[in-house]
Structures are given as C-alpha cells and as structure tokens.
C-alpha positions in Angstrom: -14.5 10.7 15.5 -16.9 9.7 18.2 -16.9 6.8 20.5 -20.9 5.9 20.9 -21.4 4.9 24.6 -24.0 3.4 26.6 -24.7 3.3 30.0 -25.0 0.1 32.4 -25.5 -0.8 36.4 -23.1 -2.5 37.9 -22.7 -5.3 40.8 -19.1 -5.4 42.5 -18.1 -8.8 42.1 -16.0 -8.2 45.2 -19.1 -7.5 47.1 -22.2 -8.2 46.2 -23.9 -6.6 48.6 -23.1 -3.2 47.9 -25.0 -1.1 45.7 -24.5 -1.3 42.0 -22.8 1.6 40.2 -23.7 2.8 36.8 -20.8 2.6 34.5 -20.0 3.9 30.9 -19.0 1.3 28.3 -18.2 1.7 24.4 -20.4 0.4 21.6 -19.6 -1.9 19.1 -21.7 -1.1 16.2 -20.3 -4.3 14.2 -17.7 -6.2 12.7 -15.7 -5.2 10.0 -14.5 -8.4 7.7 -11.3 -8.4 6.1 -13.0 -7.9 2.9 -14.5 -4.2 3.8 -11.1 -3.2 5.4 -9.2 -4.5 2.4 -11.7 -2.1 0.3 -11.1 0.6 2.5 -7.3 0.6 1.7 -8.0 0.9 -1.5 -9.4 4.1 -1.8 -6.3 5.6 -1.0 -4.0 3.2 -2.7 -3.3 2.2 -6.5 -4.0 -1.1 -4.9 -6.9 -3.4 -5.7 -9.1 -5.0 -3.1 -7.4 -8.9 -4.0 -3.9 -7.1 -3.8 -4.9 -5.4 -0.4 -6.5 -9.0 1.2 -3.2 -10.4 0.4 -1.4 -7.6 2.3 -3.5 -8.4 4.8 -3.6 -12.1 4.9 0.6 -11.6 5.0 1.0 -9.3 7.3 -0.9 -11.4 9.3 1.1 -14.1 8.6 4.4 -12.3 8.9 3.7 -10.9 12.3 2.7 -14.6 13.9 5.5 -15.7 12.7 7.4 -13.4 14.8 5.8 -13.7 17.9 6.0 -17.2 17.4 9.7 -16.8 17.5 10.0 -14.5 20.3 10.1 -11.2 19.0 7.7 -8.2 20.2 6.5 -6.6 16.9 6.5 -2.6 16.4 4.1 -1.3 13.8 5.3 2.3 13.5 3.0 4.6 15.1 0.2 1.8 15.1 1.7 0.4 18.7 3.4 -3.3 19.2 2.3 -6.9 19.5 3.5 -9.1 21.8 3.1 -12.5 23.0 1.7 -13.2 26.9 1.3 -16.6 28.7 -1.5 -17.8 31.6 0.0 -19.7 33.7 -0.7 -22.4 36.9 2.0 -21.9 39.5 4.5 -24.8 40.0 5.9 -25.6 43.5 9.3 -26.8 42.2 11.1 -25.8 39.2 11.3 -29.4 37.7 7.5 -29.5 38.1 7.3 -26.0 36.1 6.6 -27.7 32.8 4.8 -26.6 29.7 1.9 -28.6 30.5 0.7 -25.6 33.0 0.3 -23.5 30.3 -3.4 -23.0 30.3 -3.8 -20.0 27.6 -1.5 -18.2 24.9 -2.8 -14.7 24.7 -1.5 -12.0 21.5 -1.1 -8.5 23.4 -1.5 -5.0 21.7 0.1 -2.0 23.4 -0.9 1.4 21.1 1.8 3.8 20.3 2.0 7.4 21.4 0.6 8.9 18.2 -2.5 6.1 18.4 -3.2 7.4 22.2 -2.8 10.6 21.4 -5.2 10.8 18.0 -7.7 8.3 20.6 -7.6 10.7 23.4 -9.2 13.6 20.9 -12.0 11.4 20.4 -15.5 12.8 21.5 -18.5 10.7 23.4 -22.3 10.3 21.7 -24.2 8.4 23.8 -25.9 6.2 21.6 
C-alpha cells in the first residue's frame, strides 16, 4: 500500500520572516461515499450492498450514541473514538458554564495493529 505524497513550501506562522521550508504532505485522491465502502464489504461478505449500508448507517448510529453518553468507544484492532471539547477559559467556577463551549470535536486514536500495518506503508510521490 502506498501513501502518494506531494511536496509544498512552507511559511512559519510563528515567523514570517524566516525562510519557508519545503514540507511533505499526503494526497487525497477522493472521497469514498458510503455506497462504494458498503460495496467493498461485500466482496468478502455473504452480505448485500443494502444489508452492508445498514451496518454502516448503525454502527454509526450505535457509536454516537455512546459518546454521547460518555463512553470512549474501542473498535478492536481499528483504534477508539472518543469525545473532546474546545473550550473558553472561565475566571470563576460559577462563571464556567456550558455556554463557553465553542466546539464538540469526535477524536480517533488508531490501535497498535492499525499503526503497525500504517507504518509498513511505502511513499510515491505523486
């Protein structure tokens, strides 16, 4: 599996009067819809591409659900999702209210076996 990559120069934000760097970044070829990973699943499956949308649409389901209760949620080898807040900083406790939430962000941490099958991947610059 490659990761295509191309190259880009660089400002620092923190000074912009320092030369600009040359960085690598990764590629996104395009987006794959719901409908072409549900078809994907089925070429391994006995499932059908509507049975493997609605796997999809419930899992999806399922696992809001249990963030939106408060639970980190471990997908086997896949990693875990969890639930992180942006916040502006209160000077007084009573003045710490929900109204200085200013963004609800879903967080993916990779398991060992995703990092591990990642870090075999090879570079084509593109």
């Amino acid at each position: 599996m490659a990761i295509l990559y191309s190259k880009i120069q660089r400002a620092n934000p923190q000074d912009r009067e320092a030369a600009k760097k040359w960085y690598i970044i990764p590629n996104r070829v395009q987006q794959k819809t719901e409908k072409e990973i549900a078809t994907a699943l089925t070429k391994n499956t006995t499932l059908s591409v509507g049975e493997a949308s609605m796997v999809i649409d419930e899992l999806q389901s399922v696992i809001l659900d249990f963030l939106l209760d408060g639970y980190t949620v471990q997908m086997g080898d896949w990693g875990s999702f969890h639930i992180t807040l942006n916040c502006e900083g209160a000077e007084t406790e009573e003045a710490c209210t929900t109204n200085l939430v200013t963004n609800i962000n879903i967080r993916f941490l990779p398991g060992k076996s995703m990092k591990e099958n990642l870090a075999k991947a090879v570079f084509t610059e593109r």
